[in-house]
One Martini backbone bead per residue (centre of mass of N, CA, C, O) as a GRO file, in nm:
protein
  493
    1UNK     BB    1   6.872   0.805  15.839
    2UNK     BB    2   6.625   0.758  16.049
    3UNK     BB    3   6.536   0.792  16.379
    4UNK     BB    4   6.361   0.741  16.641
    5UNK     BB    5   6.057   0.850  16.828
    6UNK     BB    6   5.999   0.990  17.053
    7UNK     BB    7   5.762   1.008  17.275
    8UNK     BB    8   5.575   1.218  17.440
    9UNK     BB    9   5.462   1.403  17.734
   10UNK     BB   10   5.129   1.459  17.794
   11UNK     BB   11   4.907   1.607  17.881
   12UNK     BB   12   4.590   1.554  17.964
   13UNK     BB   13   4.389   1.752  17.779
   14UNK     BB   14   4.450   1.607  17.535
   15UNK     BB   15   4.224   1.371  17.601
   16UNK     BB   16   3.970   1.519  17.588
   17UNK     BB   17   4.095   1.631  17.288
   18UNK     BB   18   4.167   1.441  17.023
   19UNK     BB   19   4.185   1.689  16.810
   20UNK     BB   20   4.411   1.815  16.945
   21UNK     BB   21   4.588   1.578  16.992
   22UNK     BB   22   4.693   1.524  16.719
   23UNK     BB   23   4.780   1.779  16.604
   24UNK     BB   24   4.990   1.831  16.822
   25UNK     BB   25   5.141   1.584  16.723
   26UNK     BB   26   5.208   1.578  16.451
   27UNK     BB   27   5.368   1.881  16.515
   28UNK     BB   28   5.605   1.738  16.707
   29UNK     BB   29   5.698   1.481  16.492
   30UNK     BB   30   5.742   1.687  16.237
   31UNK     BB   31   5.944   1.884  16.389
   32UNK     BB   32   6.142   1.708  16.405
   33UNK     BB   33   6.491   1.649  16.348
   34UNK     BB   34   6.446   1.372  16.224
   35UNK     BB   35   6.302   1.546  15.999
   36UNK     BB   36   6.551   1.694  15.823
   37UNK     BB   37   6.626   1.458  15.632
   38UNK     BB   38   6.754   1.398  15.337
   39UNK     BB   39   6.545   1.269  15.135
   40UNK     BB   40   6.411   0.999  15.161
   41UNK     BB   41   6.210   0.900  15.433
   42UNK     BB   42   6.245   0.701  15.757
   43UNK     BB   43   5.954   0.589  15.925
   44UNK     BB   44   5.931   0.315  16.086
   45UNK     BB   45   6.035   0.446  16.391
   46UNK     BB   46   5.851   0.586  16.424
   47UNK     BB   47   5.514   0.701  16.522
   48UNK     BB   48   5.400   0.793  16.243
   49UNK     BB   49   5.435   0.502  16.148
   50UNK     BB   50   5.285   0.333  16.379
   51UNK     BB   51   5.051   0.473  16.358
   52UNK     BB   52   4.950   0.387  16.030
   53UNK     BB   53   4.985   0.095  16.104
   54UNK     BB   54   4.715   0.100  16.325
   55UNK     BB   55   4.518   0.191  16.125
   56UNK     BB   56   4.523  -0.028  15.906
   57UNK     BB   57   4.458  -0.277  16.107
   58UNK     BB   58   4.201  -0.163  16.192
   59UNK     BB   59   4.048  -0.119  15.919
   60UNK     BB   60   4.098  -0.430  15.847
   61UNK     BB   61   3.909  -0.541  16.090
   62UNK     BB   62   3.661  -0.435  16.015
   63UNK     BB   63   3.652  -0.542  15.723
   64UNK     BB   64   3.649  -0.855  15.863
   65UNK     BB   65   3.403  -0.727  16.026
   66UNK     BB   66   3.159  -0.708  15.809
   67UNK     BB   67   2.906  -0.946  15.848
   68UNK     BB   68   2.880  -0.841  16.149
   69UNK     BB   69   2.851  -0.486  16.122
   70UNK     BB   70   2.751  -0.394  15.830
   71UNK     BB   71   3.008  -0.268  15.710
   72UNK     BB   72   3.178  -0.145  15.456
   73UNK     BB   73   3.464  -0.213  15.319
   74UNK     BB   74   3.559   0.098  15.219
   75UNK     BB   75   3.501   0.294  15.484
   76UNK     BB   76   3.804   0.228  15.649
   77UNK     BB   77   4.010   0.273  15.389
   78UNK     BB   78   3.946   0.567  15.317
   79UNK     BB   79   4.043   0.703  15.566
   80UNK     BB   80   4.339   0.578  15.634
   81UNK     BB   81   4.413   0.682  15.353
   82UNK     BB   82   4.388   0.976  15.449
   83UNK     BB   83   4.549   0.953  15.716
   84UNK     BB   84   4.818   0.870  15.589
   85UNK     BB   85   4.885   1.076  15.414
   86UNK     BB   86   4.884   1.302  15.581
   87UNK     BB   87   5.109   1.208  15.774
   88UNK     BB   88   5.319   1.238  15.549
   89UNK     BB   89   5.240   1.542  15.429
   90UNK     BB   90   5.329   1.670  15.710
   91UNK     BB   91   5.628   1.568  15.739
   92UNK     BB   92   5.729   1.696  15.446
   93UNK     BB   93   5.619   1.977  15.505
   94UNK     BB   94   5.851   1.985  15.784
   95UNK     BB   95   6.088   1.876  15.599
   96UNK     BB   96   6.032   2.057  15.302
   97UNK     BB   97   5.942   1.785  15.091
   98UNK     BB   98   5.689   1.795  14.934
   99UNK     BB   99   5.704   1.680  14.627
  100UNK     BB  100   5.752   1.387  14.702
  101UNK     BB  101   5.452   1.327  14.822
  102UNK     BB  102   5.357   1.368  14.574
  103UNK     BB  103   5.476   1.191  14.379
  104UNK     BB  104   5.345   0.954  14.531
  105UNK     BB  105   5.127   0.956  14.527
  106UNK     BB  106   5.047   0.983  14.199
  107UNK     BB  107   5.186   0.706  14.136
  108UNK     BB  108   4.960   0.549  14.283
  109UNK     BB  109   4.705   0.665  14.176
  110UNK     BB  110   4.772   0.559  13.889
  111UNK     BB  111   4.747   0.262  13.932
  112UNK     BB  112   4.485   0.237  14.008
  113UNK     BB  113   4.328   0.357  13.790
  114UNK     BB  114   4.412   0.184  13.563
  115UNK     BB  115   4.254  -0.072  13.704
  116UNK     BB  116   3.938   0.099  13.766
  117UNK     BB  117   3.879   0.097  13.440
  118UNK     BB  118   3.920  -0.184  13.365
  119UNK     BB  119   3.730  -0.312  13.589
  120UNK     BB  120   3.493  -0.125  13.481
  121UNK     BB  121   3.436  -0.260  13.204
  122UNK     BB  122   3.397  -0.539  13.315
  123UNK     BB  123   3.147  -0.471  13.525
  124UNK     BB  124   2.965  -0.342  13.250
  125UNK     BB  125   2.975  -0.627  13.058
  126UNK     BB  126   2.824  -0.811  13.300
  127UNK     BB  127   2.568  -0.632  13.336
  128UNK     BB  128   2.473  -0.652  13.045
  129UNK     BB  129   2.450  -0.979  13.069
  130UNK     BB  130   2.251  -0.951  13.295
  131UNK     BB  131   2.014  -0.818  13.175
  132UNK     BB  132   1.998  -0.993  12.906
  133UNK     BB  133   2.009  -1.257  13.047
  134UNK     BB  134   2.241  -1.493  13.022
  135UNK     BB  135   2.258  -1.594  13.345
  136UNK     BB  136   1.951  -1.724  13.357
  137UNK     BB  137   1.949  -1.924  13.120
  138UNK     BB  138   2.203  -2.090  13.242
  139UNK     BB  139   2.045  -2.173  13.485
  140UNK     BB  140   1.783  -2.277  13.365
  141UNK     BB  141   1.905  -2.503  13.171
  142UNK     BB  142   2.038  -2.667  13.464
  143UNK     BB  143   1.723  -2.685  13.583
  144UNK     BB  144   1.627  -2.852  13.393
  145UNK     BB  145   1.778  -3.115  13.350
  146UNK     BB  146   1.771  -3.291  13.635
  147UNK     BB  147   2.002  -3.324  13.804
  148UNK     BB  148   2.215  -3.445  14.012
  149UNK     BB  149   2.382  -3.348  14.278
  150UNK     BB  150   2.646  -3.467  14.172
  151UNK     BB  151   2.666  -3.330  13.885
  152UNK     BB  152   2.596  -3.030  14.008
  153UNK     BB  153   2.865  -3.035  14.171
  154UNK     BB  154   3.056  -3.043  13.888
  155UNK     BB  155   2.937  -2.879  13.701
  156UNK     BB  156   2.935  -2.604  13.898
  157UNK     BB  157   3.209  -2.607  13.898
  158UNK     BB  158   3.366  -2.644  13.595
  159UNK     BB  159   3.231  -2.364  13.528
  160UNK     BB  160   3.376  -2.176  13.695
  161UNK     BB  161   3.655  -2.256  13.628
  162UNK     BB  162   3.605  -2.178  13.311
  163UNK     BB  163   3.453  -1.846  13.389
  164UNK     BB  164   3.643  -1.704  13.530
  165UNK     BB  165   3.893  -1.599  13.340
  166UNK     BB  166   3.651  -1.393  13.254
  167UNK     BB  167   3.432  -1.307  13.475
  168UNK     BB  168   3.516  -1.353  13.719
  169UNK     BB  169   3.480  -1.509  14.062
  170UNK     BB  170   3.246  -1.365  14.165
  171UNK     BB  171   3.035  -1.393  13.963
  172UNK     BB  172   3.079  -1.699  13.914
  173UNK     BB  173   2.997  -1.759  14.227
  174UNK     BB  174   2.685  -1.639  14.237
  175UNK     BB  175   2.550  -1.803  13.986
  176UNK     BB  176   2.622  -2.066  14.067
  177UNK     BB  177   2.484  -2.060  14.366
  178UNK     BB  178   2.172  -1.998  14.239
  179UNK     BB  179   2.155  -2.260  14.148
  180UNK     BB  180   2.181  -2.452  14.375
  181UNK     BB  181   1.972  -2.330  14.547
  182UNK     BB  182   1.732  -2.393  14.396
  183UNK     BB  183   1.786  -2.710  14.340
  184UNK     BB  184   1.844  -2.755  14.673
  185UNK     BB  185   1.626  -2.641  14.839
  186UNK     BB  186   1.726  -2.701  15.219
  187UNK     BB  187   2.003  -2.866  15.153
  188UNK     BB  188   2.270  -2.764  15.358
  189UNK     BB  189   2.473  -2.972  15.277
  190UNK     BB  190   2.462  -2.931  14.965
  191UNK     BB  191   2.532  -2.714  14.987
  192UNK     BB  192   2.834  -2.636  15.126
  193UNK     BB  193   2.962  -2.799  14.959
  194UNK     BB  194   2.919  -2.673  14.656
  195UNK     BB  195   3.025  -2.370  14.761
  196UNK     BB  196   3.305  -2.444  14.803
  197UNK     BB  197   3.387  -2.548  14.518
  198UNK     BB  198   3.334  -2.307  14.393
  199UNK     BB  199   3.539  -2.119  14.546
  200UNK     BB  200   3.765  -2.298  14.423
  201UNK     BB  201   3.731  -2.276  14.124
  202UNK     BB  202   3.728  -2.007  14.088
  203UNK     BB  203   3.993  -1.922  14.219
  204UNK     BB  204   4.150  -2.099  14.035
  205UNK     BB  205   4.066  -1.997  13.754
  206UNK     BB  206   4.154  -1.720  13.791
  207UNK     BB  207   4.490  -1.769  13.856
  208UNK     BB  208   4.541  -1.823  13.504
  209UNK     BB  209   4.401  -1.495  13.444
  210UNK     BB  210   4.366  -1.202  13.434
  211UNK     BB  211   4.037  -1.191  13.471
  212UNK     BB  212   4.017  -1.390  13.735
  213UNK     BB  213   4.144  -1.136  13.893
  214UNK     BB  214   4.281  -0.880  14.038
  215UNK     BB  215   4.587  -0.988  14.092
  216UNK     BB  216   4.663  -1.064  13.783
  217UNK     BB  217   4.590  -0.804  13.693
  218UNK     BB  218   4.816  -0.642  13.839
  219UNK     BB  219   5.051  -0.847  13.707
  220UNK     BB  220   4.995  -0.742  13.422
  221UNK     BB  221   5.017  -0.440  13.426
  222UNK     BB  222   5.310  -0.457  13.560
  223UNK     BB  223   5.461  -0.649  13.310
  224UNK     BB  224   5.554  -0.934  13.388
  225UNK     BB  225   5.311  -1.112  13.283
  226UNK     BB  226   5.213  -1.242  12.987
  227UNK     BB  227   4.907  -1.291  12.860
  228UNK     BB  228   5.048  -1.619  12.830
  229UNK     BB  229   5.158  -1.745  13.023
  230UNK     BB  230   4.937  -1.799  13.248
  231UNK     BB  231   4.917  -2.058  13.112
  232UNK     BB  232   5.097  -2.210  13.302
  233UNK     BB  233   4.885  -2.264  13.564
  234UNK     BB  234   4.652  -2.445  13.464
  235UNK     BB  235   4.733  -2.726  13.630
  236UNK     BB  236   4.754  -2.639  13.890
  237UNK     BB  237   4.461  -2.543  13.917
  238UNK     BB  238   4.340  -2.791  13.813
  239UNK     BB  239   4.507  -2.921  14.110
  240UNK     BB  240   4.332  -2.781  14.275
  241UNK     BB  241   4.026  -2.844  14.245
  242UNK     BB  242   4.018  -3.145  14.220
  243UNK     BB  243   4.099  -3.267  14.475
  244UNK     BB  244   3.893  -3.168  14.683
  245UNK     BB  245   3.649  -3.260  14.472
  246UNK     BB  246   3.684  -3.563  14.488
  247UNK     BB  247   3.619  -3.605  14.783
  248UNK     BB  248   3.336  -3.442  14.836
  249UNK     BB  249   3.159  -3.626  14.623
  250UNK     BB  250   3.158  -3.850  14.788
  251UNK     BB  251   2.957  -3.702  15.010
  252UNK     BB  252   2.718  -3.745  14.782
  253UNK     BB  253   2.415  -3.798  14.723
  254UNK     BB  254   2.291  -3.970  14.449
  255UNK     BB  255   2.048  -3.776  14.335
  256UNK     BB  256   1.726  -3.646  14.314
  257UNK     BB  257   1.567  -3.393  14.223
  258UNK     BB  258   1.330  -3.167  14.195
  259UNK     BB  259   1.171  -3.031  13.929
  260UNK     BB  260   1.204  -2.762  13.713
  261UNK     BB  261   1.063  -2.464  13.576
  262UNK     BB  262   1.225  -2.255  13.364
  263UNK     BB  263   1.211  -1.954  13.190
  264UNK     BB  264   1.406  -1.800  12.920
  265UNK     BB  265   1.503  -1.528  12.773
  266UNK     BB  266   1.685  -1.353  12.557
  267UNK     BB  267   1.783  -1.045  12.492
  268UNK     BB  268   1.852  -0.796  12.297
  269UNK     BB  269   2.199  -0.868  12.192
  270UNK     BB  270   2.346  -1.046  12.413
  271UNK     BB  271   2.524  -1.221  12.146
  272UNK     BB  272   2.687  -0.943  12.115
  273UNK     BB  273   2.785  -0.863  12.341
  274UNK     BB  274   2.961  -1.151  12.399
  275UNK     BB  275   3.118  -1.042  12.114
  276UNK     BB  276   3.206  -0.737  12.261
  277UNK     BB  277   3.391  -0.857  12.484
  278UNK     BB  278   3.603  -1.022  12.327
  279UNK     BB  279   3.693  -0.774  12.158
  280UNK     BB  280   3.772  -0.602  12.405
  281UNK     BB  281   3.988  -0.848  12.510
  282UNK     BB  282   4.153  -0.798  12.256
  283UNK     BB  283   4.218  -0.509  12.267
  284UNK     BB  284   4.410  -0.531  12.509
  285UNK     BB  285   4.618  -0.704  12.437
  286UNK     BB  286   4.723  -0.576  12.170
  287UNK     BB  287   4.800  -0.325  12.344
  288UNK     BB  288   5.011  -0.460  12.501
  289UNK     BB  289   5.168  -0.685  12.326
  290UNK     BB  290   5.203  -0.451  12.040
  291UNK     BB  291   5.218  -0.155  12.168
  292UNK     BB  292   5.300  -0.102  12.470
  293UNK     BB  293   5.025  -0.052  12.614
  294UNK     BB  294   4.775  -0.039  12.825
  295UNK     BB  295   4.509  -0.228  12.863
  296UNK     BB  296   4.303   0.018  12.912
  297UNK     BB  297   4.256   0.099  12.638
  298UNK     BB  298   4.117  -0.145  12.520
  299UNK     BB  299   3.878  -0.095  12.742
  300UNK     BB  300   3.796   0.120  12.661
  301UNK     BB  301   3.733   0.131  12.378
  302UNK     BB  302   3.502  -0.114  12.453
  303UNK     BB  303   3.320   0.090  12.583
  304UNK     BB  304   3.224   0.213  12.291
  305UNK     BB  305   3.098  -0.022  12.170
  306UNK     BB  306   2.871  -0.043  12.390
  307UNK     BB  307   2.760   0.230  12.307
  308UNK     BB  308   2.701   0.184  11.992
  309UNK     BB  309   2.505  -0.035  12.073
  310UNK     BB  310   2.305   0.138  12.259
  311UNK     BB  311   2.233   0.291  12.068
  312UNK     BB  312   2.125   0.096  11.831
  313UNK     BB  313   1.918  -0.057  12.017
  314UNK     BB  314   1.725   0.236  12.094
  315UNK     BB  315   1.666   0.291  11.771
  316UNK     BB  316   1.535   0.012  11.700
  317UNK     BB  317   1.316  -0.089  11.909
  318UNK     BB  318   1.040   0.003  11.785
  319UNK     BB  319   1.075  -0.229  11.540
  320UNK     BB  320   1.109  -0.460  11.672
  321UNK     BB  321   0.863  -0.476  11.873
  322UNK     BB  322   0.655  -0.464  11.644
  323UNK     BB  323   0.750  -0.729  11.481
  324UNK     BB  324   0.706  -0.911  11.804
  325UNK     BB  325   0.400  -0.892  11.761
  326UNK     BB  326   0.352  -1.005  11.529
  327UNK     BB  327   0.484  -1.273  11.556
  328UNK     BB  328   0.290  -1.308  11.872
  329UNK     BB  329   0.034  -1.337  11.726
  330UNK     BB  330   0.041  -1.547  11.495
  331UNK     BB  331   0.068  -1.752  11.705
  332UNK     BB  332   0.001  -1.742  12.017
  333UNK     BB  333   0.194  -1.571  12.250
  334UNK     BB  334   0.089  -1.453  12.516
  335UNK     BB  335   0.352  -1.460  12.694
  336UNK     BB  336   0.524  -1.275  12.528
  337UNK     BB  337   0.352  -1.051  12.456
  338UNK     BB  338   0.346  -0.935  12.764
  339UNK     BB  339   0.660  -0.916  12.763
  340UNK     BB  340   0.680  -0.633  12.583
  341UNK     BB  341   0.565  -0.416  12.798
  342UNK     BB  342   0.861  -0.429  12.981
  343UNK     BB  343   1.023  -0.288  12.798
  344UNK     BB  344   1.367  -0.151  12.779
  345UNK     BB  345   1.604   0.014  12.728
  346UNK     BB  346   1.888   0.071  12.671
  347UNK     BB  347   2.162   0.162  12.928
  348UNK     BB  348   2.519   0.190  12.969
  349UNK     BB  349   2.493   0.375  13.265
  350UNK     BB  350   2.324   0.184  13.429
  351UNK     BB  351   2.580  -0.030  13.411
  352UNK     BB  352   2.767   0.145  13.549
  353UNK     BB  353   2.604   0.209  13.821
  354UNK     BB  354   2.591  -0.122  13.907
  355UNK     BB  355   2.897  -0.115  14.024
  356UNK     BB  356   3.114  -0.231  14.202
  357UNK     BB  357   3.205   0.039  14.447
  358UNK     BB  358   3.306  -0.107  14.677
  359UNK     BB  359   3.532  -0.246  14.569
  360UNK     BB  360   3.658   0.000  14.427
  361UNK     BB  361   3.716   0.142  14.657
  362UNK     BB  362   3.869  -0.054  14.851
  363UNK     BB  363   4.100  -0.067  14.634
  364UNK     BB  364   4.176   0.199  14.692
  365UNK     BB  365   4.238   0.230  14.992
  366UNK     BB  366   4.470  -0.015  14.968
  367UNK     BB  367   4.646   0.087  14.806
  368UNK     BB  368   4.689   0.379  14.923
  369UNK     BB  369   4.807   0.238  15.179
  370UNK     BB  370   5.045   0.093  15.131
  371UNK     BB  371   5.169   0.280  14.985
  372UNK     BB  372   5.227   0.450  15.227
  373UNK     BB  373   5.356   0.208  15.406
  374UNK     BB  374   5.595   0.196  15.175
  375UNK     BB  375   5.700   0.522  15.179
  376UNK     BB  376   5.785   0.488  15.449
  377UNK     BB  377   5.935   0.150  15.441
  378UNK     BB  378   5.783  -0.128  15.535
  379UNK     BB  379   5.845  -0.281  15.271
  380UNK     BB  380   6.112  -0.290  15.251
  381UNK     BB  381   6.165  -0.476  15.497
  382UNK     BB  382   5.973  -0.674  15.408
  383UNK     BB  383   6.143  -0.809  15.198
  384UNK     BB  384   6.414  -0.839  15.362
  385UNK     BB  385   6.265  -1.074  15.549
  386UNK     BB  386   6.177  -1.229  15.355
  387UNK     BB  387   6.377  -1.213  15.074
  388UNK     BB  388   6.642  -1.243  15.257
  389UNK     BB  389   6.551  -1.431  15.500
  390UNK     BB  390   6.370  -1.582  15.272
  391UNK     BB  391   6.328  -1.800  15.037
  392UNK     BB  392   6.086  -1.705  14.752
  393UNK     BB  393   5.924  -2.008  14.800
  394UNK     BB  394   5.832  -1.931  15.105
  395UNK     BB  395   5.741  -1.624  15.090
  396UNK     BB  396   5.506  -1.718  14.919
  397UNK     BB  397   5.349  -1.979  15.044
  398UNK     BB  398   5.276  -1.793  15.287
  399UNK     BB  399   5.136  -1.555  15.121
  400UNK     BB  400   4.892  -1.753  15.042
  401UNK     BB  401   4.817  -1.828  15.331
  402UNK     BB  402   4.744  -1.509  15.435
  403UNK     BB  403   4.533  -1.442  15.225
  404UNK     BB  404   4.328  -1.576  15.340
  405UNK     BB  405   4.291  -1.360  15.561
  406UNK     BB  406   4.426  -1.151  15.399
  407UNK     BB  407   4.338  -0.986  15.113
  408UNK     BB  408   4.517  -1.043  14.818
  409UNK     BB  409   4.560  -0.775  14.772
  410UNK     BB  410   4.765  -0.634  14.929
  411UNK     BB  411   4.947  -0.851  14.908
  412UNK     BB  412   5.015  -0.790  14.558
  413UNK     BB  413   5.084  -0.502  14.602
  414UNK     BB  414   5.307  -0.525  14.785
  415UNK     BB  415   5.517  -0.713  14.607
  416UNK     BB  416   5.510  -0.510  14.375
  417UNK     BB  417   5.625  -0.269  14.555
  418UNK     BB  418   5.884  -0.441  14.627
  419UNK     BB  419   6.039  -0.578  14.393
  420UNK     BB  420   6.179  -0.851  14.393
  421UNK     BB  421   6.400  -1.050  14.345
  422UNK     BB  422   6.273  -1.281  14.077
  423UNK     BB  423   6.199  -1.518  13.916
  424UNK     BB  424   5.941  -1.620  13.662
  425UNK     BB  425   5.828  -1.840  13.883
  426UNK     BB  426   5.794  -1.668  14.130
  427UNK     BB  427   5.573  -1.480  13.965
  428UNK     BB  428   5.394  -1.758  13.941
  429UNK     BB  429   5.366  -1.829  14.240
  430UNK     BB  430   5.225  -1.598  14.367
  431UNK     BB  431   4.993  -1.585  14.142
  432UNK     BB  432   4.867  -1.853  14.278
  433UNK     BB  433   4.893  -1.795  14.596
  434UNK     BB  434   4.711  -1.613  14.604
  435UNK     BB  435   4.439  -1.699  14.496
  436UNK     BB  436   4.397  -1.946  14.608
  437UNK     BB  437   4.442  -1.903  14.942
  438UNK     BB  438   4.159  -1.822  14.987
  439UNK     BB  439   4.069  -2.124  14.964
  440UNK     BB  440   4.081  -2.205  15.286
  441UNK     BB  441   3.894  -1.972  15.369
  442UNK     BB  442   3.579  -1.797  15.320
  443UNK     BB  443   3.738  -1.479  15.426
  444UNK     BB  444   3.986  -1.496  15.152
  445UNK     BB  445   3.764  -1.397  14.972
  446UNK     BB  446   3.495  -1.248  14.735
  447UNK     BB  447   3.351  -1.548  14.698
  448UNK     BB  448   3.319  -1.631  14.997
  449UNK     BB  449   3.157  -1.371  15.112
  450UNK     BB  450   2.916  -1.389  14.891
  451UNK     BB  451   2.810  -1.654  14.960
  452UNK     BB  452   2.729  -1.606  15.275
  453UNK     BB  453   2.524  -1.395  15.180
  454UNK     BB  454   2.376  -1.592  14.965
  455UNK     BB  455   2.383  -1.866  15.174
  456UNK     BB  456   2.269  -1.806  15.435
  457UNK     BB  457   2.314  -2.067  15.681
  458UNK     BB  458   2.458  -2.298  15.459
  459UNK     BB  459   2.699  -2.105  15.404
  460UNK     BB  460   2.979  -2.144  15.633
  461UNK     BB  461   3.270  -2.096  15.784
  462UNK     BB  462   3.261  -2.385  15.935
  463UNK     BB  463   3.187  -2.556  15.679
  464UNK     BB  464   3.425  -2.500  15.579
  465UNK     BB  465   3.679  -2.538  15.756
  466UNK     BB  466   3.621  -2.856  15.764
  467UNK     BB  467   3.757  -2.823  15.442
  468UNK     BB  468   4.087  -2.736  15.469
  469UNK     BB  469   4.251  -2.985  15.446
  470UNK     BB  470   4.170  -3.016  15.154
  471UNK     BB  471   4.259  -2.791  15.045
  472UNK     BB  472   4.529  -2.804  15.128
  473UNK     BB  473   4.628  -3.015  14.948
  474UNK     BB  474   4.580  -2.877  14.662
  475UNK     BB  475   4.764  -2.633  14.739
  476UNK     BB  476   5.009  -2.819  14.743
  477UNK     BB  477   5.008  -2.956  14.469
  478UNK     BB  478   5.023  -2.711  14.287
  479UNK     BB  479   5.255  -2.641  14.381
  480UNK     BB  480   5.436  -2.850  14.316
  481UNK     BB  481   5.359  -2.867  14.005
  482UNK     BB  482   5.475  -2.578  13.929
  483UNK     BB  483   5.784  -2.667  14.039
  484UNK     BB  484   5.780  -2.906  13.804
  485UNK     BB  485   5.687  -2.816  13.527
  486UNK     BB  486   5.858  -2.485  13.566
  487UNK     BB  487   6.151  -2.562  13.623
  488UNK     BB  488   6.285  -2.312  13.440
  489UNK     BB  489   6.142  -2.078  13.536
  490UNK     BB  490   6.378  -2.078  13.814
  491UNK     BB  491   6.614  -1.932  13.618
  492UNK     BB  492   6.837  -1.745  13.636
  493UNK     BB  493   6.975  -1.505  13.399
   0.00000   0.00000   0.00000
């Protein structure tokens, strides 16, 4: 093992260009004698360690003041890890080692990528849901019905919780949103209230789910948990979002807002797009679990469903329109009919440049940056302090309460690389509460960041904060439950 680098005394004009300075820095520090030790090298104490640190600590200042400073949460992480990586492999390059860092960047790589395609197609056949207005439809139906506060405070709950699952917790929490806000604008305390509801639902319901989460991906594709097990967390999730949700409910008003008329129509194709979503979600399980291939094949696969789909909507638009002329003439629908005149072909790679690529890049980031971090050998430190100086069920509940703070990618990336022996209930209590623990503050989801921005300044970080305590309670009965329920799945045999 490798023994600490001290600094060294630099000249003053070092500091003048800090371009020269660096490059000079990391030339005595890769060269030094302690890293000239066989076998793959621990930086840890290092300096070249401590900078990388330091790195990723920054990059990650940033993107938590995103929000404040306006810069896409992908820059200060793409950065970073080229930053991080570069110092690894100049250290392994002066150490007569290039070979190992570059195997390990590749096997980092190949990781992100698995999950980056899986994402990229779950991304793009929500876009085209989203285009051919499924999602608008379910709004306008929620606006027509007038229902009640309290009801809309219920109902876009449990629709959160249902649909996050499927659709992912951000998509399913953005469009909740949209509806609350239309329907009660102006009123900022019941905005509020129902937008945390939201971020607990969709984040509850996304955490029994592969597709409900980043973290669930990442934890179904490392083949840890088969994807029937995750439904052993259904009622732990479903008694985090209602505990906190009955108590908020107390405090709305139960009236009724004014009615409003919004009209939508799906266009062609939608409700067969959302069966061939559900049956590219059925190719990636069969390949996973009959084929024993990665998910990533029958999402790619999925993908070409769409494809071949859009080539058919495309080939048939003109026969189509047509017949929807003749059929919206003889009705006298000429409101229908005026919107014919709108229609654009369908094109499934506009789907895919629509896709969220702030979110793949930051997630290639993160994901590039811990691994070097791994490499180094931080990680596995840090398991021997969690996981071996407090037991797995302390170190995941605490990893959960972090998350909150720190975005649960990197924190479940981190777990999965440090690979710590755990029992199988300990590694679906880390995927619960990687989960749910960002619903403790607005900043510690993708849902509740999202809010923010779509609900500005009636959905505020401190309007959540103050119900952090009731969602703390949501989050402990969880653990409890998961802990009483699954109480077999934590014996190793």
């Amino acid at each position: 093992m490798l023994t600490t680098c001290r600094t060294p005394h630099w000249p003053r004009q070092f500091v003048r260009w800090p371009g020269m300075f660096m490059l000079a820095l990391i030339s005595l520090i890769a060269s030094s004698p302690a890293f000239a030790a066989t076998g793959e090298l621990d930086l840890t104490g290092s300096f070249v360690g401590i900078l990388a640190v330091a790195i990723f600590v920054l990059a990650y200042a940033l993107v938590m003041a995103e929000e404040k400073i306006h810069m896409r949460k992908s820059k200060p992480v793409l950065v970073a890890a080229g930053i991080i990586w570069g110092l690894i492999g100049w250290v392994y390059v002066k150490a007569g080692m290039p070979t190992e860092s570059e195997h390990a960047f590749r096997v980092t790589l190949l990781e992100f990528t698995e999950l980056m395609l899986f994402l990229l197609v779950a991304m793009t056949y929500i876009n085209a849901m989203d285009e051919r207005r499924v999602f608008d439809a379910l709004r306008s139906w929620m606006v027509r019905k007038g229902f009640s506060y309290r009801s809309l405070f219920w109902i876009t709950g449990v629709l959160a919780f249902v649909i996050s699952p499927i659709a992912d917790n951000l998509t399913t929490a953005l469009l909740m949103c949209a509806v609350v806000t239309k329907v009660a604008e102006g009123d900022k305390r019941f905005i509020n209230l129902a937008c945390i509801n939201i971020v607990v639902a969709a984040n509850a319901g996304g955490a029994f789910s592969p597709f409900g989460d980043i973290t669930t991906l990442m934890v179904w594709q490392a083949g840890i948990i088969e994807f029937y097990e995750f439904f052993e967390l259904l009622i732990p999730s479903l008694i985090n979002f209602l505990i906190p949700a009955v108590v908020m409910s107390i405090f709305i008003q139960n009236r009724t807002p004014d009615s409003m008329k919004e009209d939508v129509w799906l266009k062609r194709g939608a409700r067969r797009i959302i069966a061939l979503f559900l049956l590219t979600v059925a190719t990636a399980v069969a390949c996973h679990t009959l084929l024993h291939l990665p998910p990533v094949l029958g999402m790619m696969t999925g993908l070409g469903y769409l494809q071949f789909f859009g080539y058919y909507l495309r080939r048939t638009l003109p026969r189509s329109l047509e017949r929807k002329r003749t059929k919206y003439s003889q009705r006298g629908d000429w409101k229908k009919l005026e919107s014919l005149g709108s229609v654009v072909p369908f094109d499934v790679f506009n789907r895919v440049a629509r896709a969220e690529w702030d979110t793949l890049l930051f997630f290639y980031g993160v994901v590039m940056c811990v691994g070097g971090l791994g490499f180094m050998g931080y990680l596995g430190m840090l398991s021997e302090a969690l996981y071996t100086g407090w037991n797995a069920t302390g170190a995941n509940i605490t990893l959960g309460v972090i998350s909150a703070v720190v975005d649960n990618i990197p924190v479940m990336f981190a777990v999965l690389t440090m690979e710590p022996e755990m029992s199988h209930g300990h590694w679906l209590l880390i995927t619960l509460t990687a989960g749910v623990g960002g619903s403790l503050l607005s900043i510690g989801s993708a849902a509740g960041v999202a809010l923010m921005g779509q609900a500005r300044g009636q959905y505020t970080f401190m309007g959540h904060l103050r119900w952090s305590p009731v969602i703390a309670l949501g989050y402990i009965a969880s653990v409890a439950a998961h802990l009483w329920l699954n109480a077999d799945s934590f014996q190793v045999f």
